[in-house]
C-alpha positions in Angstrom: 0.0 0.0 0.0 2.8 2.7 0.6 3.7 2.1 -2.8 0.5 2.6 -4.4 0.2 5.6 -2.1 3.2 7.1 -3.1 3.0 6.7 -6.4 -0.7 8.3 -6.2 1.1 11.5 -4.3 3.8 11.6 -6.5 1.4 12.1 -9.9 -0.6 14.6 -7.7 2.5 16.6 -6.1 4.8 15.8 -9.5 7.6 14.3 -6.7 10.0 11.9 -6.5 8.1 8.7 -5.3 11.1 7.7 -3.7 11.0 10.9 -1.4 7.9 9.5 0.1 8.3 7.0 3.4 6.4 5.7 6.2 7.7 8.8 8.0 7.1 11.5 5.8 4.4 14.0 7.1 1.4 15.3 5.3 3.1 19.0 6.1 5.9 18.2 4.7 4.0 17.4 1.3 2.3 20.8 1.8 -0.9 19.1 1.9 -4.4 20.5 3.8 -7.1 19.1 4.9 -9.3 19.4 1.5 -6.1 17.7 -0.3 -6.2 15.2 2.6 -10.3 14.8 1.8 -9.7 14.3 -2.2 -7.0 11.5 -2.1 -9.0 9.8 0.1 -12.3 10.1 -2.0 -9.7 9.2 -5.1 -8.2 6.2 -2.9 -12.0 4.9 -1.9 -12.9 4.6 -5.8 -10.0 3.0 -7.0 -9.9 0.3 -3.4 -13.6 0.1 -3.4 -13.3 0.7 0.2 -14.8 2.9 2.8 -11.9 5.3 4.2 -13.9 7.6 6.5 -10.9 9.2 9.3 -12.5 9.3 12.9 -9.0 10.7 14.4 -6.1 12.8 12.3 -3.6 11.1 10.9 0.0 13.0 10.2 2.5 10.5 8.6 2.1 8.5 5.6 2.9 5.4 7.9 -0.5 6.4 9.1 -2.6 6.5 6.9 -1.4 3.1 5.3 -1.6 1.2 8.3 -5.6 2.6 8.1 -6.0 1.8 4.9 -4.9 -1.8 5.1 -6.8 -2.2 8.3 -9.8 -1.4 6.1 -8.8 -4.0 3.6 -8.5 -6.6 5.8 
C-alpha cells in the first residue's frame, strides 16, 4: 500500500516517489485538509473501500496502516 500511495502523491505533487516513506508528514508534502479529503475520495474509488478518518492522521505510515486495516 505505501507504494500505491506514493506513487498516487507523486502524480498529484509531480515528486519523486522515492521521497515518500512511512515517515514522511502530510506537512511536509504541503498538503491541507481538502487535499487530505480528495486522495481519500480518489483512494475509496480505485480500493472500493470505505476510508472515513475518525482521528487525524499526520504520517504517511498512518494512513497506510488505516487503509490496510480497512482491507482486511
Amino acid at each position: 500500500m505505501l507504494e500505491r500511495l506514493s506513487a498516487y502523491l507523486s502524480k498529484e505533487l509531480d515528486i519523486p516517489a522515492e521521497s515518500i516513506t512511512r515517515d514522511t508528514t502530510f506537512e511536509s508534502l504541503h498538503l491541507d485538509s481538502l487535499d487530505t479529503v480528495e486522495m481519500l475520495m480518489d483512494l475509496e474509488e480505485e480500493l472500493g473501500v470505505d476510508l472515513e478518518m475518525e482521528e487525524k492522521m499526520s504520517t504517511i505510515g498512518e494512513l497506510v496502516d488505516f487503509i490496510e486495516s480497512k482491507l482486511d
